[in-house]
LOGUFI-551762 format. One record per residue: residue number from 1; residue in one letter; x, y, z of N, C-alpha, C in turn. Coordinates in steps of 0.02 Angstrom, whole numbers, plus 50000, padded with zeros to 5 digits. Example, Ala and Ser with C-alpha at 12.3 -4.5 7.8 and 13.67 -1.06 7.14 Angstrom:
% LOGUFI-551762
marmar k 1&r A&nX 50660&nY 49716&nZ 50390&caX 50615&caY 49775&caZ 50390&cX 50660&cY 49835&cZ 50390
marmar k 2&r S&nX 50642&nY 49888&nZ 50354&caX 50684&caY 49947&caZ 50357&cX 50645&cY 50002&cZ 50394
***
This chain:
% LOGUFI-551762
marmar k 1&r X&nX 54366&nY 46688&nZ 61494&caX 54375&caY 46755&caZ 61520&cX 54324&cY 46765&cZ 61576
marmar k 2&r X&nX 54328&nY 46817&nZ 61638&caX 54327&caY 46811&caZ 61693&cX 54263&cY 46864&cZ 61668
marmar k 3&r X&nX 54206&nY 46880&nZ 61696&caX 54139&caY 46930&caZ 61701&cX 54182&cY 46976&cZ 61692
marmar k 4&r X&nX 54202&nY 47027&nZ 61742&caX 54238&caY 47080&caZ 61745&cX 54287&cY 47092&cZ 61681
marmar k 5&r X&nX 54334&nY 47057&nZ 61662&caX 54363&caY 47049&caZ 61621&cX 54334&cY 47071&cZ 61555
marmar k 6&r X&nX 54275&nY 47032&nZ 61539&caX 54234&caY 47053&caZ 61486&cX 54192&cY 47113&cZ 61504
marmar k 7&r X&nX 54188&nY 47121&nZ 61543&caX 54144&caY 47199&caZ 61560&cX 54201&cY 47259&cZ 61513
marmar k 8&r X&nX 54241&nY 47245&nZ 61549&caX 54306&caY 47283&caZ 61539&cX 54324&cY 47298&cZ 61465
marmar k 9&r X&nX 54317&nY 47242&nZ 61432&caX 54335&caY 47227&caZ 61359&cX 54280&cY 47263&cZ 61334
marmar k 10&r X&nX 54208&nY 47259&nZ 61353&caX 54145&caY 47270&caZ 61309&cX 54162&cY 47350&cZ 61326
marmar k 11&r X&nX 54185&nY 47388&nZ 61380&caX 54173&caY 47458&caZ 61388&cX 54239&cY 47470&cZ 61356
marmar k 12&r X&nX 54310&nY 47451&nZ 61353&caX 54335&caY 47467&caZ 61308&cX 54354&cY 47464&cZ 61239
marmar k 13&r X&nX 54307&nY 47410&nZ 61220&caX 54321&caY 47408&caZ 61124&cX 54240&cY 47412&cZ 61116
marmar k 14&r X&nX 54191&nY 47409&nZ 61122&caX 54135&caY 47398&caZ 61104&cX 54117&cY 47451&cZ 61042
marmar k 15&r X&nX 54159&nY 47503&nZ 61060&caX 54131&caY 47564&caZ 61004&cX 54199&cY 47551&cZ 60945
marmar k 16&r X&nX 54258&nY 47538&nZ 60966&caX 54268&caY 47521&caZ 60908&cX 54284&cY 47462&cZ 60881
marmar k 17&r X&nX 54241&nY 47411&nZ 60904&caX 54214&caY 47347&caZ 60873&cX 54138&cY 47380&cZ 60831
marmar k 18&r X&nX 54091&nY 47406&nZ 60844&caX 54049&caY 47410&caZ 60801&cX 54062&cY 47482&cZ 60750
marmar k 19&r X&nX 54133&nY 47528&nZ 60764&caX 54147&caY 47546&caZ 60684&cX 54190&cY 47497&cZ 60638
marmar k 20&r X&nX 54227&nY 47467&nZ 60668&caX 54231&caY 47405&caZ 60637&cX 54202&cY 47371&cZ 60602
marmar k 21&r X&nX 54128&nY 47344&nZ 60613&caX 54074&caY 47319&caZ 60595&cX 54039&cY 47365&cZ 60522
marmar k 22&r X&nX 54038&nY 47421&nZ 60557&caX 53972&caY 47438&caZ 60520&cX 54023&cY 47473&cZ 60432
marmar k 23&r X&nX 54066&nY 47474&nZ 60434&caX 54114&caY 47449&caZ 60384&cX 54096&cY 47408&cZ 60315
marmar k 24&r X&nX 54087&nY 47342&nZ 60369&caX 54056&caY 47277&caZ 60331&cX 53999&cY 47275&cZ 60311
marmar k 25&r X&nX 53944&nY 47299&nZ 60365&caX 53878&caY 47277&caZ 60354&cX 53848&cY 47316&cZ 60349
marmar k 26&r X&nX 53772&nY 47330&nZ 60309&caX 53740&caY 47389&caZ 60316&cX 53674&cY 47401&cZ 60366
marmar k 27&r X&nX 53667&nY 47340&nZ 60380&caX 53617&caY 47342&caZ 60446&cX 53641&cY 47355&cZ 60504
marmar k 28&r X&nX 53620&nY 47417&nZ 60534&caX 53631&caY 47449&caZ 60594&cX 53610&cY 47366&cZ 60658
marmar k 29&r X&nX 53566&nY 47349&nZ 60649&caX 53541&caY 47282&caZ 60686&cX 53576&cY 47228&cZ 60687
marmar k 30&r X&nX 53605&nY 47207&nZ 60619&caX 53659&caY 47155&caZ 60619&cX 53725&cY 47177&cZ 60650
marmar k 31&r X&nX 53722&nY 47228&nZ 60647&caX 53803&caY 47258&caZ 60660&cX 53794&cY 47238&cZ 60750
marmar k 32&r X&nX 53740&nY 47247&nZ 60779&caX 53731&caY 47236&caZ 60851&cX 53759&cY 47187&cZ 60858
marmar k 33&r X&nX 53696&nY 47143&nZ 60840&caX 53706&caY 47059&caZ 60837&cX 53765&cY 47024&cZ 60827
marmar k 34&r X&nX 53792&nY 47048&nZ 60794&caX 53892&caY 47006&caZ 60773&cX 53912&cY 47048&cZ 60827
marmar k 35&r X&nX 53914&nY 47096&nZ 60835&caX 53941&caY 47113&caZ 60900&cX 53936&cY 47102&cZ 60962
marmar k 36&r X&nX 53869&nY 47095&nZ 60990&caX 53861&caY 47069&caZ 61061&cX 53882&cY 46954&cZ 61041
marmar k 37&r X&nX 53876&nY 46942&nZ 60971&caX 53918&caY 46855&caZ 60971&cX 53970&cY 46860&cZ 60987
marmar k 38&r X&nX 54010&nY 46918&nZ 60969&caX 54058&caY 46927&caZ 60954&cX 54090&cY 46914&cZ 61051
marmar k 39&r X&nX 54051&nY 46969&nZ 61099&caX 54062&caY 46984&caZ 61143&cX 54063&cY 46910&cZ 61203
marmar k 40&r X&nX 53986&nY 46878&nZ 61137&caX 53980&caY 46843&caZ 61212&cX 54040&cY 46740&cZ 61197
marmar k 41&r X&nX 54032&nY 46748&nZ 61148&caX 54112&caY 46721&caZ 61113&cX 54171&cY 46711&cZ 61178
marmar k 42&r X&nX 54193&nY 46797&nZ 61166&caX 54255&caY 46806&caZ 61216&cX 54209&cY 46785&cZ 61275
marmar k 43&r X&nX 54167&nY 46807&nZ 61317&caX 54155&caY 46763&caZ 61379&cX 54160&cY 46709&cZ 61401
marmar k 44&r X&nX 54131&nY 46688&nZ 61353&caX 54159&caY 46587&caZ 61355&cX 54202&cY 46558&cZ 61315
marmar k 45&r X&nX 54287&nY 46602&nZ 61321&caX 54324&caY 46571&caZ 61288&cX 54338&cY 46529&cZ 61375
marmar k 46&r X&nX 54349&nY 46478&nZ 61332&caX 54400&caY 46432&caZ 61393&cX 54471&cY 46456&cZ 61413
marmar k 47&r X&nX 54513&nY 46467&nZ 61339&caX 54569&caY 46476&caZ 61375&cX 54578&cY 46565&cZ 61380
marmar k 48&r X&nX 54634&nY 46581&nZ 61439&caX 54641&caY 46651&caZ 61410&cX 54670&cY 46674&cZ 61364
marmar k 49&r X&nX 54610&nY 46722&nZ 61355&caX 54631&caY 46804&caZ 61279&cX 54675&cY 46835&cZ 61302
marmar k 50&r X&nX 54744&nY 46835&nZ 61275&caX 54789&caY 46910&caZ 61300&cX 54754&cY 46944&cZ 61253
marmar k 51&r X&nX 54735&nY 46953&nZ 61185&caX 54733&caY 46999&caZ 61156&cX 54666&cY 47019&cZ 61174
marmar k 52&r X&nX 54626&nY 47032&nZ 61174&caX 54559&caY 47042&caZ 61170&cX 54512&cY 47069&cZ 61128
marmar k 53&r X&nX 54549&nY 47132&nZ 61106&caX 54521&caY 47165&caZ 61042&cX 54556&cY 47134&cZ 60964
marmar k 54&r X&nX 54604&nY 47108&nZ 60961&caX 54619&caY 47060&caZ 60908&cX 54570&cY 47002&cZ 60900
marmar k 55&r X&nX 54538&nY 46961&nZ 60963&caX 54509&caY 46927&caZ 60970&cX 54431&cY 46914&cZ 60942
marmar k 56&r X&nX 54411&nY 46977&nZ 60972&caX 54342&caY 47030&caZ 60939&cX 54349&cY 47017&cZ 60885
marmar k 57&r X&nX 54399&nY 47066&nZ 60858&caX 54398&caY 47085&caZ 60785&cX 54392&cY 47014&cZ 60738
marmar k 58&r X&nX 54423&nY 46984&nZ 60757&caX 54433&caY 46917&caZ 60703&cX 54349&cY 46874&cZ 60714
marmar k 59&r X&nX 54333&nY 46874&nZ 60788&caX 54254&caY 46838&caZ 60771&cX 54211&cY 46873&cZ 60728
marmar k 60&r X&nX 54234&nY 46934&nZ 60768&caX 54195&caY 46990&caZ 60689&cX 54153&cY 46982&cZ 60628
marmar k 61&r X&nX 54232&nY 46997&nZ 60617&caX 54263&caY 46973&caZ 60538&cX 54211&cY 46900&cZ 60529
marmar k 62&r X&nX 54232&nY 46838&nZ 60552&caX 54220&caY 46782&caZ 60520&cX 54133&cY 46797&cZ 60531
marmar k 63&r X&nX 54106&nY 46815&nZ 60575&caX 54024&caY 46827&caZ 60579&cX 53999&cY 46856&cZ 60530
marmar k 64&r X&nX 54027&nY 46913&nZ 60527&caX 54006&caY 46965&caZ 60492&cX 54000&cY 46920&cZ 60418
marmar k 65&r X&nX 54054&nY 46912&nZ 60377&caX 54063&caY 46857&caZ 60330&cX 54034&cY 46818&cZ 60320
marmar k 66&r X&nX 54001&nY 46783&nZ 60365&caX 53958&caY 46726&caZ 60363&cX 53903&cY 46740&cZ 60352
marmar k 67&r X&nX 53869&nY 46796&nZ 60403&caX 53800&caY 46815&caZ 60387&cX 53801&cY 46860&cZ 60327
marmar k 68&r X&nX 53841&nY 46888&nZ 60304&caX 53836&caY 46916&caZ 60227&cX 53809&cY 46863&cZ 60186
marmar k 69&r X&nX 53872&nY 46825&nZ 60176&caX 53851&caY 46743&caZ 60142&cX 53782&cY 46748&cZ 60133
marmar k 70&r X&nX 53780&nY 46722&nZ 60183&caX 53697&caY 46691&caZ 60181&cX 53657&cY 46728&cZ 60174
marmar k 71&r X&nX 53654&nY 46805&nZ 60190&caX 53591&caY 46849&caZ 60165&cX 53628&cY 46867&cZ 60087
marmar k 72&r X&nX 53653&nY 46839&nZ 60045&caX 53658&caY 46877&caZ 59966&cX 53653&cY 46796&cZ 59953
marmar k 73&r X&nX 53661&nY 46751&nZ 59956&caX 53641&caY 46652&caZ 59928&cX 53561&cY 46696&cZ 59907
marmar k 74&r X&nX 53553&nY 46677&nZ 59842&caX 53499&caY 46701&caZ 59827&cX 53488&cY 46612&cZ 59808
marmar k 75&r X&nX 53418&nY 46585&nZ 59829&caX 53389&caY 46507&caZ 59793&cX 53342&cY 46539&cZ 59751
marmar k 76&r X&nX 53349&nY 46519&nZ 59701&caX 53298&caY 46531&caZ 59619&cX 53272&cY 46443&cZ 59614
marmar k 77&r X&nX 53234&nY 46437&nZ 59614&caX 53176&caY 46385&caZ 59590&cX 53122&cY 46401&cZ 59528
marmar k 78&r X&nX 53157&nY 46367&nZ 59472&caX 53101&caY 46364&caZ 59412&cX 53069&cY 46316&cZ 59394
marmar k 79&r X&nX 52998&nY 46312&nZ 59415&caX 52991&caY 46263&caZ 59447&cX 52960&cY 46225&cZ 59370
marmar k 80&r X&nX 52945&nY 46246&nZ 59298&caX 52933&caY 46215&caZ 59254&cX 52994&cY 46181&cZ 59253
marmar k 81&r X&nX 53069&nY 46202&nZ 59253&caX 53138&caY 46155&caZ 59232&cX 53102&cY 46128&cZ 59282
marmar k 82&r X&nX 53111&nY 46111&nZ 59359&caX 53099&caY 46055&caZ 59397&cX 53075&cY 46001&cZ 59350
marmar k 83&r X&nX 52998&nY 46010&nZ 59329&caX 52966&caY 45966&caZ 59304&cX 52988&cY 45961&cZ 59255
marmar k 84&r X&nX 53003&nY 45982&nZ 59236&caX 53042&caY 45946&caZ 59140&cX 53096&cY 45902&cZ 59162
marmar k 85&r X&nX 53122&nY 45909&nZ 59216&caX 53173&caY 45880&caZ 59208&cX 53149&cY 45806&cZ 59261
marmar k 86&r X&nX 53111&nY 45823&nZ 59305&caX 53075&caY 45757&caZ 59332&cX 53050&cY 45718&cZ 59293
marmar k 87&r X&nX 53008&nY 45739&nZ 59230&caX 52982&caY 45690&caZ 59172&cX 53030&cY 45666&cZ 59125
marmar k 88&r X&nX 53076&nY 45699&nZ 59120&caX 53130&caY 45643&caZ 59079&cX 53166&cY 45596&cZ 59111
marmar k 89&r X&nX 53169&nY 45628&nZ 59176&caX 53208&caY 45573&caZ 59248&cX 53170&cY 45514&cZ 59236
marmar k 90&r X&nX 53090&nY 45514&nZ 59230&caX 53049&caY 45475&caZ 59245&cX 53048&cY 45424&cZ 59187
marmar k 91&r X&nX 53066&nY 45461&nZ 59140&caX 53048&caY 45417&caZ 59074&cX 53105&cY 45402&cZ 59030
marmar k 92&r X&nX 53159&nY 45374&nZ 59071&caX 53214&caY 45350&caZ 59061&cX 53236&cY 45296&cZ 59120
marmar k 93&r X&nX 53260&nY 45244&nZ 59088&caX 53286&caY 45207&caZ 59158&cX 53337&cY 45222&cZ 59178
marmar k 94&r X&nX 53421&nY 45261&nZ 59153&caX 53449&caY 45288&caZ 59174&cX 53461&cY 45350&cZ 59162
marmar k 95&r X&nX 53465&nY 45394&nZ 59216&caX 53498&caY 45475&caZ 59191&cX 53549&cY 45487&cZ 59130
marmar k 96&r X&nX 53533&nY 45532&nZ 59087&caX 53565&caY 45551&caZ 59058&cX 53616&cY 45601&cZ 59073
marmar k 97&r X&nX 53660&nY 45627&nZ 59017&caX 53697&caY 45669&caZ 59049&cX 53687&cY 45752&cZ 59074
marmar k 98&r X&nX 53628&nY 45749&nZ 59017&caX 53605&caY 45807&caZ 59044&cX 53554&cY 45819&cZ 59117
marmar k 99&r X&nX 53523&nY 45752&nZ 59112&caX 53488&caY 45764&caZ 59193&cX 53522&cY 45724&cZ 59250
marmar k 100&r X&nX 53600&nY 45734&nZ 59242&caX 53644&caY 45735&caZ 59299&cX 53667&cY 45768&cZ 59293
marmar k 101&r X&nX 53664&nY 45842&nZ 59251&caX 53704&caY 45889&caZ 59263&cX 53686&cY 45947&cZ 59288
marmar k 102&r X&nX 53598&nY 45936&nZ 59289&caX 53548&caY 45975&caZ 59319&cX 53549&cY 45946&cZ 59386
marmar k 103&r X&nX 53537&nY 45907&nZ 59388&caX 53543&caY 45844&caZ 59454&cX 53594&cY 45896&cZ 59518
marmar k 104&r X&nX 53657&nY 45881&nZ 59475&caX 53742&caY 45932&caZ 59530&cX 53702&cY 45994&cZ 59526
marmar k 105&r X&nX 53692&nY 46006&nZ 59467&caX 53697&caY 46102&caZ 59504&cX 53637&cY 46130&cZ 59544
marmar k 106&r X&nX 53589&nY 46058&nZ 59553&caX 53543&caY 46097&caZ 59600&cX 53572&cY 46084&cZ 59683
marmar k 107&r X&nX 53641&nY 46045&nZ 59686&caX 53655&caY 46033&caZ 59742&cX 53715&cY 46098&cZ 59767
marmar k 108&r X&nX 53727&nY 46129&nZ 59709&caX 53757&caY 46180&caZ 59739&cX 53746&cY 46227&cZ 59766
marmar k 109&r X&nX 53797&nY 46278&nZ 59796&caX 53754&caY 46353&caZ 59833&cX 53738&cY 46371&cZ 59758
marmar k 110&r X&nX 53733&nY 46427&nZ 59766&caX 53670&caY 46487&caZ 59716&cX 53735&cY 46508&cZ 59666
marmar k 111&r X&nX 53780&nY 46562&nZ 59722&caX 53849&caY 46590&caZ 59672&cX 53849&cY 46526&cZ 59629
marmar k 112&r X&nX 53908&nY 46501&nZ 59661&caX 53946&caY 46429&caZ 59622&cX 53901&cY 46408&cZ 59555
marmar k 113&r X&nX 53834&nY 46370&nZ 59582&caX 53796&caY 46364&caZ 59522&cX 53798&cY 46416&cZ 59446
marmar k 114&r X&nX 53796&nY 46460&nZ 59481&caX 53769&caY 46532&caZ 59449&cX 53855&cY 46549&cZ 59394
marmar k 115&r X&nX 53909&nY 46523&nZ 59425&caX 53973&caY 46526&caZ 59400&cX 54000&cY 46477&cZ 59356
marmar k 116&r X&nX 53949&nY 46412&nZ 59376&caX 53956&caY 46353&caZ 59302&cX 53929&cY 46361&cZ 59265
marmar k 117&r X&nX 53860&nY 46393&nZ 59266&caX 53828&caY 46386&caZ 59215&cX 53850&cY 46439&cZ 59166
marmar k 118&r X&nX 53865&nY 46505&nZ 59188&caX 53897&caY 46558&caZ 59140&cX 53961&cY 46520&cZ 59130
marmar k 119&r X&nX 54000&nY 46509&nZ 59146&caX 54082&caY 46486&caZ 59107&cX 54063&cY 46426&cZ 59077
marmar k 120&r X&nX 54030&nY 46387&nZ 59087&caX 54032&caY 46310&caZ 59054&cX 53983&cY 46290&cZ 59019
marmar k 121&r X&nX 53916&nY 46301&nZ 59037&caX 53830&caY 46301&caZ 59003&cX 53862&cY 46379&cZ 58936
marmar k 122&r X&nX 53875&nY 46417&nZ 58952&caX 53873&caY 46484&caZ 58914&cX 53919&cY 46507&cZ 58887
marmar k 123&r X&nX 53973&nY 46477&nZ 58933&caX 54055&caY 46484&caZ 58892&cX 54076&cY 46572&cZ 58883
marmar k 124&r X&nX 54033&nY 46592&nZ 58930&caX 54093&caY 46647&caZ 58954&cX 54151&cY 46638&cZ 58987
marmar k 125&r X&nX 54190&nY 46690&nZ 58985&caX 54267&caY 46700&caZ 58994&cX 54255&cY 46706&cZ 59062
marmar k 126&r X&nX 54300&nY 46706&nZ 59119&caX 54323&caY 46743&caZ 59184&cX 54289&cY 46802&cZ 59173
marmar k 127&r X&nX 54334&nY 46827&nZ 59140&caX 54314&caY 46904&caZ 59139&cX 54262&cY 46929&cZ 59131
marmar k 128&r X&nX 54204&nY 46883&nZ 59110&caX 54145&caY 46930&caZ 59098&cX 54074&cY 46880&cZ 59136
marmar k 129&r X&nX 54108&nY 46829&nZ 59188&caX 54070&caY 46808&caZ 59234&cX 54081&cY 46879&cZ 59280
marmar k 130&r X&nX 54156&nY 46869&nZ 59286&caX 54155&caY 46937&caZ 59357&cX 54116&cY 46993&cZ 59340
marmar k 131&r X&nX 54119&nY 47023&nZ 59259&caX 54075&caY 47067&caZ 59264&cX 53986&cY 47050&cZ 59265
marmar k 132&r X&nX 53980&nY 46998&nZ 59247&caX 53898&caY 46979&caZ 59233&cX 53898&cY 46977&cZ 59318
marmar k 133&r X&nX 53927&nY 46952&nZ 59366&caX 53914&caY 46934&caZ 59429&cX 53911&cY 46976&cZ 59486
marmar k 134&r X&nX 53975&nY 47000&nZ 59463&caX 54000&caY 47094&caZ 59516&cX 54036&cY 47061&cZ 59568
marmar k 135&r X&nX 54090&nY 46985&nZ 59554&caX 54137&caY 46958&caZ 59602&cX 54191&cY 46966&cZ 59561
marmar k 136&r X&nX 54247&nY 46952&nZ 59605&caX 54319&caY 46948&caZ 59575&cX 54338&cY 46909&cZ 59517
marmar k 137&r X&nX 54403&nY 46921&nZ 59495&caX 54408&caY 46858&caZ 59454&cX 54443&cY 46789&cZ 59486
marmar k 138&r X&nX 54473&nY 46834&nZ 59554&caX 54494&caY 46744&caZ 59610&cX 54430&cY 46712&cZ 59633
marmar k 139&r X&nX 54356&nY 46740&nZ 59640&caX 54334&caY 46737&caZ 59679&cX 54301&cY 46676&cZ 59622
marmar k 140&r X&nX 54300&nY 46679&nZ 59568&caX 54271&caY 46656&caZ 59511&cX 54318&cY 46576&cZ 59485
marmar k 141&r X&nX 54369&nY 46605&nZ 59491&caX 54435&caY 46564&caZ 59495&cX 54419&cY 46491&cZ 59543
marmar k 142&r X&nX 54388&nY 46510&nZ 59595&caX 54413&caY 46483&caZ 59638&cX 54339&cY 46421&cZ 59655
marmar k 143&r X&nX 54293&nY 46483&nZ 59657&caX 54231&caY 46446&caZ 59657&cX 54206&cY 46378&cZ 59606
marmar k 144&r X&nX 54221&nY 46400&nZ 59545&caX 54214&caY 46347&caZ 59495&cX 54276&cY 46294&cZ 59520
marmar k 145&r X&nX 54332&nY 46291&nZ 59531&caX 54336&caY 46258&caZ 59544&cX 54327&cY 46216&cZ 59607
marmar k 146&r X&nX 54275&nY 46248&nZ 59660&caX 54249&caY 46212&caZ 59723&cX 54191&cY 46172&cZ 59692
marmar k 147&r X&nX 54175&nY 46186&nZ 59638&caX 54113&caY 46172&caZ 59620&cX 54124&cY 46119&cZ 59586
marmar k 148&r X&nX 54161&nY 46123&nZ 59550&caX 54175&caY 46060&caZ 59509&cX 54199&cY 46013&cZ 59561
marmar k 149&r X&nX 54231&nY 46021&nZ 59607&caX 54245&caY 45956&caZ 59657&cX 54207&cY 45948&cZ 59694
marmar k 150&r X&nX 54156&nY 45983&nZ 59701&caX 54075&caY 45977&caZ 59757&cX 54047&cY 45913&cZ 59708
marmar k 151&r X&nX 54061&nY 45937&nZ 59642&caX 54021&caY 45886&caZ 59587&cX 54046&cY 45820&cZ 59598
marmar k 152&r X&nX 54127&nY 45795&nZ 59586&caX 54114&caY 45753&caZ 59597&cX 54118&cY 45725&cZ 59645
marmar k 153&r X&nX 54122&nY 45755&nZ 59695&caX 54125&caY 45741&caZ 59772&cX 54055&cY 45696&cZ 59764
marmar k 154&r X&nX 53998&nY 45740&nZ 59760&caX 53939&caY 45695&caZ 59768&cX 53920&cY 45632&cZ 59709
marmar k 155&r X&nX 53945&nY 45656&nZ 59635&caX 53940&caY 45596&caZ 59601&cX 53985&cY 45543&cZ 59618
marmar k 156&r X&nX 54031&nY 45552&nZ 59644&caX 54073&caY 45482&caZ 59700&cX 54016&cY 45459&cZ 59756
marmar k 157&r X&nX 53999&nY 45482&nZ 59784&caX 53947&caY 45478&caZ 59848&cX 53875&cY 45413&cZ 59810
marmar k 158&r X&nX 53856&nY 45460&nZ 59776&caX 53795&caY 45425&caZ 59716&cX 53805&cY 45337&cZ 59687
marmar k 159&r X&nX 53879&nY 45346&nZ 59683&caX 53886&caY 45277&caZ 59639&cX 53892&cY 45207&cZ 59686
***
C-alpha cells in the first residue's frame, strides 16, 4: 500500500480500529501498540488491500490474541520439585515414569500443563477444569489434547 493510501486508511478507520481494540484489551497502551502494528502491517503489505478495514481488523484480532496469550502464560517454578526431581534423575540410570512425566510437563505452556495435571494427575472432569480454570470446555477439550501430542511429539524427538 501506497503512503497516502495508508494515511487515508489511518484517518479513516483508526478510531474505529481502536474501539475495536479496546473491546479486547484492557490496556489503553496496548490497544495503541496493536494498532499502530496493525497500521504499519497494512503499509508494507506487498500486494494490494481492497479491503482495508477488514484487513486492520483481522491483524487486530490475531495481535491482540497473541499478546493476551502471552501476558496471562503465567511460568510457576517450584523450585524444591525442581530439585527433587533432579536428585532422583541423578540417582537412577534411567528415568522413570514419573520423572518423564515431570520431564513433558515442564516443556509445556503454563495453561496446557495446568489442564493435564487437573484432568489426569487429579482426575477432574472437563467440567470442573473449566470451572477450576475460568476457560471453556472446547478450550479444555482441545488443549489437552495439544498437549498430549506436544508430549509425544517431544518423547519421539528424545528417543
Amino acid at each position: 500500500m501506497t503512503a497516502p493510501s495508508a494515511e487515508i486508511a489511518f484517518r479513516t478507520y483508526r478510531r474505529a480500529l481502536l474501539h475495536f481494540l479496546m473491546k479486547r484489551l484492557s490496556d489503553p497502551e496496548l490497544v495503541e501498540d496493536v494498532a499502530q502494528d496493525a497500521f504499519v502491517r497494512l503499509l508494507k503489505a506487498t500486494a494490494p488491500v481492497e479491503h482495508a478495514q477488514a484487513y486492520l481488523h483481522r491483524i487486530a484480532r490475531n495481535a491482540a490474541y497473541d499478546r493476551q496469550a502471552r501476558r496471562d502464560e503465567v511460568v510457576v517454578c517450584d523450585s524444591a520439585l525442581v530439585d527433587a526431581v533432579l536428585d532422583r534423575y541423578a540417582s537412577t540410570d534411567a528415568p522413570d515414569a514419573e520423572i518423564e512425566a515431570e520431564w513433558l510437563l515442564a516443556r509445556l505452556p503454563a495453561l496446557k500443563a495446568s489442564i493435564v495435571v487437573l484432568s489426569k494427575r487429579d482426575g477432574l472432569s472437563f467440567h470442573e477444569v473449566t470451572g477450576e480454570l475460568g476457560i471453556s470446555h472446547h478450550t479444555v477439550k482441545r488443549y489437552l489434547r495439544l498437549a498430549v501430542a506436544q508430549c509425544r511429539e517431544t518423547r519421539h524427538e528424545e528417543t
